[in-house]
N, C-alpha and C positions, 0 to 999 in steps of 0.2 A: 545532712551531708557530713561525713566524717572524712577528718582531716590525715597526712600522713602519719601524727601518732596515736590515732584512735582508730582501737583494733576489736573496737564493740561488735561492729558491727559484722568481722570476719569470725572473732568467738562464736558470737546468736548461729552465723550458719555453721560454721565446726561443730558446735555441739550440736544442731538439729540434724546435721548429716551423721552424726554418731548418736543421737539419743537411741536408749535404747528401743526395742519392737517387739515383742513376743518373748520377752525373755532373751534376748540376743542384742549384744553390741555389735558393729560395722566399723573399721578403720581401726587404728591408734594413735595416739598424743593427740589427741582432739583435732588430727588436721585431714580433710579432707581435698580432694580435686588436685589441679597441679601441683599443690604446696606439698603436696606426701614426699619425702625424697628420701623414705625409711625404707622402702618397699611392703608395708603394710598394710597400705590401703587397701588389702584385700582381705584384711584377717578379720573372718568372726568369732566374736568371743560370747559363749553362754555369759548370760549376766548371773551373780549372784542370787541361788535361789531359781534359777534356769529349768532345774527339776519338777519344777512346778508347771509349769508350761507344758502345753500339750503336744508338743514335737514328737517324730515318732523317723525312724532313721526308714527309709526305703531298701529294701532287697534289693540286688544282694548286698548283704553285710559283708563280704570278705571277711579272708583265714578261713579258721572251723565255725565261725558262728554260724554259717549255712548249715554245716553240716548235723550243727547242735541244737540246731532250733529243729532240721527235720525230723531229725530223730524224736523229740520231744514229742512234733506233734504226732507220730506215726506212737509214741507210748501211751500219750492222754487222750487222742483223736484228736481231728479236727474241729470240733462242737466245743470241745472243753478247753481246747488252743483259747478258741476265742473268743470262749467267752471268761476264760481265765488272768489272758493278759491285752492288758489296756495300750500295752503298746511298747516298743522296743529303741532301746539306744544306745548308738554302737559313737563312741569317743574317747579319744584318746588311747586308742588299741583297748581298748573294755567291750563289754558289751552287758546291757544291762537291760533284764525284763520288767516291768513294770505288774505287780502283777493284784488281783481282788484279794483281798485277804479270804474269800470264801474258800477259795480252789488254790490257796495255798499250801498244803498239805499233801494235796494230790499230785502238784507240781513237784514237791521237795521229793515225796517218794518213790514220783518215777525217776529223779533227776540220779537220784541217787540208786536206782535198783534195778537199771534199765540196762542189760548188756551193752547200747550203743551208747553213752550216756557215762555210766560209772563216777558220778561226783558223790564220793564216798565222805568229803571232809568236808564239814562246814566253819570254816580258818574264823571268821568273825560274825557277831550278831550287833549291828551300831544302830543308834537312834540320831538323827537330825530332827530343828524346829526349822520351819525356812518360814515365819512371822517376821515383817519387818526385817527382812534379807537385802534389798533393795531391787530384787525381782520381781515376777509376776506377781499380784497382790493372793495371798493365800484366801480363798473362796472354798463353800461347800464342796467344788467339783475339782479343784485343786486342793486336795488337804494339806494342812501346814505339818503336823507329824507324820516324818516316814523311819522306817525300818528296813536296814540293808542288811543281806545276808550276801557274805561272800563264800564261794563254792568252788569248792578243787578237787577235778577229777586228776588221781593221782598215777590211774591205770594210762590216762588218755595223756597227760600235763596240759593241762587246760583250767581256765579259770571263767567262771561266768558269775553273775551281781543278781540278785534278784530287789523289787525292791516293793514294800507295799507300803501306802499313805492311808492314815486315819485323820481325823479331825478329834481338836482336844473335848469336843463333848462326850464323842464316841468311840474312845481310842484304843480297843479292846482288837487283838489278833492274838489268832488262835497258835499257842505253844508248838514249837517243832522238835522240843526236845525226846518224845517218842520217836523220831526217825533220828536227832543227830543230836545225839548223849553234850555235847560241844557245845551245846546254847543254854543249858543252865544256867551257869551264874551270870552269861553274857546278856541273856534277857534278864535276869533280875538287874546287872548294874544299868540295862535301857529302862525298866520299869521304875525304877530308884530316882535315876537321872533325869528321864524325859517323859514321866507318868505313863506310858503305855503298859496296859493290862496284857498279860498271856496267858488266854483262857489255857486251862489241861494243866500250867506248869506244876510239876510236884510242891515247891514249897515257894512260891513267891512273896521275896519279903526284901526287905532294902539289905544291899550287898555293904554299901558303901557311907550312906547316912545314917543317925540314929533312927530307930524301927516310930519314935513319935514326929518326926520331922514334918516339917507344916510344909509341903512345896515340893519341887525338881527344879532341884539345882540349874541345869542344864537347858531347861526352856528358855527361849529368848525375854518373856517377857519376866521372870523369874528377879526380885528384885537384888539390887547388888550387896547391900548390908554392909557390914562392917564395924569398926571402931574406932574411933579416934583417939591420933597415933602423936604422942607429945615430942616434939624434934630439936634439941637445941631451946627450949623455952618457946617454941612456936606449937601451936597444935594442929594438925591436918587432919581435916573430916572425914568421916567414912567415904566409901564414893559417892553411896547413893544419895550423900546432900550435897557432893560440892557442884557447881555451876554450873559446868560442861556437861553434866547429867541429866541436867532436869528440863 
């Protein structure tokens, strides 16, 4: 029995009405039911690391994403649609393909040379780790390395995300710098950064660390290092021995 200052046991249900489920939170400030007087009780929120999850947005997408997905498959067929991309997600006015790294190449080339299509620029090449995100747990079939490419057709102004997941044993996607000159040195600072190999690229080699560098900076589990830092006659440890770290 809890008393009127013990709010144990209305946290245990707030936070089970808000834990998260698939990669998605439900509510905010931990309050559910009557208590909500935020108007939020209806907001979902991807959890960190959400990406990983196997959500997939339903048709129609609104705006041009209908229009841009048709067109695509009317470029690659139907066959190589799907068996190209793993699946679609359209948030926060984005829209992003998920897509095999096999049939990535084939994707880029139509996206970019296809009269109805014209995504001539490819603005960014980024690596994310989503290990220990506080998401979905990263598994063989949810890989924890992904690779986003951001795409702007400049004919159309339109922007679409492509996005492919490796696993760090196998984390090898094939170079797109033959269709878009723009990913150069952007896949070498993801290769540098977040160890992903890009088979084809012409010179693959670290942008940004020395070329003997033991690690990627940038991986989640990548240790934090450091030196210890003398302050006033005190000394502060690197991070990766003080407390809160380990």
């Amino acid at each position: 029995m809890t008393g009127p200052g013990d709010r144990s046991g209305r946290d245990d249900a707030a936070e089970g009405a808000n834990a998260p489920s698939g990669g998605f939170r439900k509510g905010a400030f931990g309050v559910s039911g009557s208590g909500d007087t935020s108007g939020f009780g209806g907001l979902v929120r991807v959890e960190p690391g959400g990406a990983v999850a196997l959500h997939s947005t339903d048709r129609p997408y609104g705006g041009y994403f209908d229009e841009v997905t048709d067109a695509l498959i009317e470029a690659v067929g139907q066959a190589t649609y799907d068996a190209a991309v793993l699946r679609v997600l359209v948030d926060r006015g984005e829209i992003t393909y998920f897509v095999v790294r096999e049939h990535l190449l084939t994707l880029a080339q139509a996206l970019r040379d296809d009269e109805a299509l014209r995504f001539e620029l490819l603005s960014s090449v980024s690596g994310v780790d989503y290990l220990d995100s506080g998401g979905p747990v990263a598994t063989p079939d949810r890989p924890r390395l992904h690779v986003v490419y951001h795409l702007t057709s400049m004919t159309y102004r339109r922007r679409i995300r492509l996005e492919v997941a490796v696993t760090a044993e196998d984390p090898h996607v094939p170079s797109v710098t033959g269709i878009y000159p723009t990913a150069d040195w952007q896949e070498r600072e993801t290769f540098d950064m977040f160890g992903v190999v890009f088979d084809g690229h012409p010179s693959l080699t670290r942008i940004l660390m020395p070329d003997d560098w033991d690690g990627h900076p940038q991986r989640k589990d990548y240790p934090l290092g450091g030196v210890p830092v003398e302050y006033k006659g005190a000394t502060i440890p690197p991070p990766d021995t003080r407390r809160a770290y380990r």
